[in-house]
N, C-alpha and C positions, 0 to 999 in steps of 0.2 A: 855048820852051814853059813851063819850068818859073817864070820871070819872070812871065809869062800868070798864070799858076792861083795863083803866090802872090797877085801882086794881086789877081787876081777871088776869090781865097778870103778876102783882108784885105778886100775891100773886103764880102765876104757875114756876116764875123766883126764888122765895123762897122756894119754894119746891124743886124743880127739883138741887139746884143748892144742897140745904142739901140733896140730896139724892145721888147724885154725889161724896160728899162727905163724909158721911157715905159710900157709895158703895169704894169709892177706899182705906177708911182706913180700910173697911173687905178683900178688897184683898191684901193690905198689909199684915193683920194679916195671909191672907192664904199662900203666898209668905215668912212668916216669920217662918210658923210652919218646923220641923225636918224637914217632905219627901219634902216640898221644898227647903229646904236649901241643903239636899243632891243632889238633882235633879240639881241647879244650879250650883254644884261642881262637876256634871259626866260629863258623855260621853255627846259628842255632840247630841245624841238623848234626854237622859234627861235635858238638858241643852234645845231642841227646846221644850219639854212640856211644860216647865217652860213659855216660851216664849208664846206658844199656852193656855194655860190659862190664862197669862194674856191677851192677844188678847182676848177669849171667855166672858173671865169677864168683860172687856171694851163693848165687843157688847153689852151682857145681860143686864149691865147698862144704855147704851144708850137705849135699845128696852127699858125699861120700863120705862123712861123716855119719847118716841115716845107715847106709849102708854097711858100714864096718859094725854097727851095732847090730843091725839085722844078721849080720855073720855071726855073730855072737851067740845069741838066742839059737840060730840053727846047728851052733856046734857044741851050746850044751844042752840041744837035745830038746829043746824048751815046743819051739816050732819046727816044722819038718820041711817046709816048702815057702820058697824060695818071696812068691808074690805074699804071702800072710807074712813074711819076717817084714817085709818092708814095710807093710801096711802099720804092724804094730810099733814098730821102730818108727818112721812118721808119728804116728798118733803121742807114743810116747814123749820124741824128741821136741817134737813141738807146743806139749803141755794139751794136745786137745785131749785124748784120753776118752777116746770113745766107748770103750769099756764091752765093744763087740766079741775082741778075740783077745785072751787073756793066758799068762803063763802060769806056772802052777807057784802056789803059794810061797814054796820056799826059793824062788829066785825073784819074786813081785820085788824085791829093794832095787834091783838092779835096774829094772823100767821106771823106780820112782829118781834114781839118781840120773838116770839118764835123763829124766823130764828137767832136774834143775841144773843140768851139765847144756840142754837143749836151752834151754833159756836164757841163758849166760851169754850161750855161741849165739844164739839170734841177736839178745841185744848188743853186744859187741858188732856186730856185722852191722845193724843197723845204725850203731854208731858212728861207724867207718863209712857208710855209706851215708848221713850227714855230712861229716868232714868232708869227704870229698864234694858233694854238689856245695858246699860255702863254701871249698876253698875255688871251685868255679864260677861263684857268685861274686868271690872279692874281685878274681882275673877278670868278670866280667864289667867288674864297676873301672877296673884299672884302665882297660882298654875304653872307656866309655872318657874315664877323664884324660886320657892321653890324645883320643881323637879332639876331646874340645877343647884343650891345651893351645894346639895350634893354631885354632881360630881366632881364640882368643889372643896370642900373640900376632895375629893378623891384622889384627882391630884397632890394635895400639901402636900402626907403623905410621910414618909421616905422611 
């Protein structure tokens, strides 16, 4: 059994982590298209959308991530229904580990790898989503000295 759950666990740690990854290089690509780039260059309202999409996009990824592993536990059998998979898949993925609803002893490794495969994918996200608000932060300093740029060559005409 233990052979069992490392593989199905290596094999949910291999998915989940390409799918992480494919997920953040699409919200790259989203964050890179025109109306985001102008967005990152406006008003500080368009400048929080920016921000609130990537937040959205990170949830969306983690939820189906949660969710694929909730599939998991219901298809070996572990949980039966559908709201307890996700509850425990949450609790798992995100290291809280409530310890309310529980699988049975011989598949527990798979909820414990999923807690440090959950950990990983958060702080990567959270990483990514640094990066992005500094890389908004330097645009915002850019734009801050390009506006007083010309004043400044204002000041020093004849």
């Amino acid at each position: 059994m233990l052979v069992q759950n490392l593989l199905v666990s290596s094999g949910m740690v291999l998915g989940t982590v390409c799918l992480h990854f494919f997920g953040l290089a699409a919200l790259i690509a989203v964050l890179r298209a025109e109306f985001a780039q102008r967005w990152r260059a406006g008003s500080a309202l368009e400048r929080g959308a920016t921000l609130l999409l990537t937040v959205f996009g990170l949830v969306l990824l983690q939820s189906v991530e949660i969710w694929a592993y909730a599939f998991l536990y219901m298809a070996l059998g572990e949980i039966r229904d559908l709201e307890t998979a996700l509850y425990y898949s949450a609790a798992c993925f995100t290291t809280v580990g409530f310890g309310d609803v529980q699988i049975s002893p011989d598949r527990r490794l798979i909820g414990a790898i999923e807690a440090a495969n959950g950990f990983l994918l958060i702080g990567w996200s959270g990483a990514f989503l640094v990066s992005v608000t500094a890389k908004m932060g330097l645009l915002e300093a850019r734009l801050i000295r390009e506006q007083a740029e010309p004043e400044a060559d204002d000041r020093n005409l004849p």
